[in-house]
N, C-alpha and C positions, 0 to 999 in steps of 0.2 A: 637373500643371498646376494652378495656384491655382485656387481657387473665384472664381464672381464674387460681388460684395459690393452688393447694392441699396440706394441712395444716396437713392431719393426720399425717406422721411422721416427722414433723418438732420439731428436737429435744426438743431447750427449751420449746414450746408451748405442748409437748407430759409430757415433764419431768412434769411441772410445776402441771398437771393433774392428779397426782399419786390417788386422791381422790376417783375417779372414772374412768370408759373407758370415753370417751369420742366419739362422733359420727366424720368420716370423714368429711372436710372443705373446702367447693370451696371459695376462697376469688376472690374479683373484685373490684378492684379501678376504681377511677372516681373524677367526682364531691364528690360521696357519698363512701364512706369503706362498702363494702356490704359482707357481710360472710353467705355462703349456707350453708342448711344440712339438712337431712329427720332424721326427730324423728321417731321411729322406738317404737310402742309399739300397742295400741289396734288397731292402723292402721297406717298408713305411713302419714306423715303429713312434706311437703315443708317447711321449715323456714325459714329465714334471719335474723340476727344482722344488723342492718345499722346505722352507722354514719355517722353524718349530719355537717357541722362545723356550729356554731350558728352566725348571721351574727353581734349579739351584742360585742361577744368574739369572736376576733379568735384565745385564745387557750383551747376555751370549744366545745365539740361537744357533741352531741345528741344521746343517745345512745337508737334506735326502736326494742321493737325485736316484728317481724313479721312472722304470716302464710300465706299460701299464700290458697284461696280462692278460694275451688274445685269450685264451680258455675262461679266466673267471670274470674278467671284468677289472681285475683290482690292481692293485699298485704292488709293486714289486722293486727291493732291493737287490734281491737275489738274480733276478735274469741276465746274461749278455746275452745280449742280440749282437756282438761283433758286426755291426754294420759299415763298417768302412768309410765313416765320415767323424773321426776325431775330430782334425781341426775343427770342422765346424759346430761339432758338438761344444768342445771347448770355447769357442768365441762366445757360441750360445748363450752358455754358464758364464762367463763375464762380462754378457749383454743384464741380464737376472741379475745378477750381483751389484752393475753399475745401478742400476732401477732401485733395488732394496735400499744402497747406501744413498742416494740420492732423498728418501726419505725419511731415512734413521742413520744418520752421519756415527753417532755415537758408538753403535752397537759393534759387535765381533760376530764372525762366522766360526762356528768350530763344524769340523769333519774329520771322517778317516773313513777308509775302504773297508769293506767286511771280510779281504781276505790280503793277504800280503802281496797277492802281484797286483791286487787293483791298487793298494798304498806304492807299490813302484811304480804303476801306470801314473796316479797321480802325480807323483815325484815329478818322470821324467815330463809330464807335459807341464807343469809348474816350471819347471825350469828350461827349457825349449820355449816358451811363449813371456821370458822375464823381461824381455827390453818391452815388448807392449802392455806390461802392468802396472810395472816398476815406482810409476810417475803414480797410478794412481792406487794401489794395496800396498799395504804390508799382506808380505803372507808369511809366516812364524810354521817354522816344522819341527813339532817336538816329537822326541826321540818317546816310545812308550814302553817296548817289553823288545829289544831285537828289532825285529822287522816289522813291530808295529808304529805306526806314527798316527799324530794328530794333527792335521792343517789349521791354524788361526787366525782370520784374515780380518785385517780392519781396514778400514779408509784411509786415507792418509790424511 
């Protein structure tokens, strides 16, 4: 099993964060790009970023972001933990993201939320955090059924 690689002072991944702090980063290759980190607000709460390569594309991959599940141990799409610390979670996730594209320039990230306010939560912080991206993502929001969307984010 790969080593984990700690991300908090990794220059451009730090710079590019200027938005906010950002929480420290265990990364872990693999099969899957798995990036750690405890959100740190009403309570301490395990995460994960994990990308997946999609087996239709292989230069899309799958972009989960996960808790991890006091009760069973496991990872979970499904939980809010409403913790009170967006931005930083947000920076977070484009600390991971700066990291991935820094080693696979080429690829795309696709996502969507598993329910329609988390694809608005998405939205609005996509677009609330655009002057700090801007320079370095495309991020593509395709329209799917209504109120569903898909985020497609490449490097510039």
């Amino acid at each position: 099993m790969p080593p984990y690689v700690f991300l908090d002072s990794w220059n451009s991944a730090y710079l590019f964060c200027t938005m906010e702090q950002h929480y420290p980063v265990h990364y872990r290759s693999g099969e899957t790009h798995q990036f750690w980190f405890v959100s740190v607000g009403r309570r301490n709460v395990i995460k994960c970023v994990q990308l997946d390569l999609l087996e239709e594309n292989p230069d899309v991959y799958n972009l989960c972001l996960y808790d991890v599940d006091e009760d069973s141990g496991e990872l979970s799409d499904s939980l809010v933990s409403n913790n009170g610390d967006l931005p930083k979670l947000f920076s977070t996730i484009a600390v991971c993201l700066k990291s991935f594209f820094h080693n696979d320039s080429f690829a795309s990230i696709s996502f969507q939320g598993n329910t329609v306010s988390r694809n608005r939560l998405y939205r609005m912080w996509i677009s609330k955090f655009k002057p700090y991206w801007q320079d370095e993502f495309d991020i593509e929001v395709q329209e799917d059924n209504g109120n569903e969307f898909v985020f497609i984010i490449k490097k510039k």
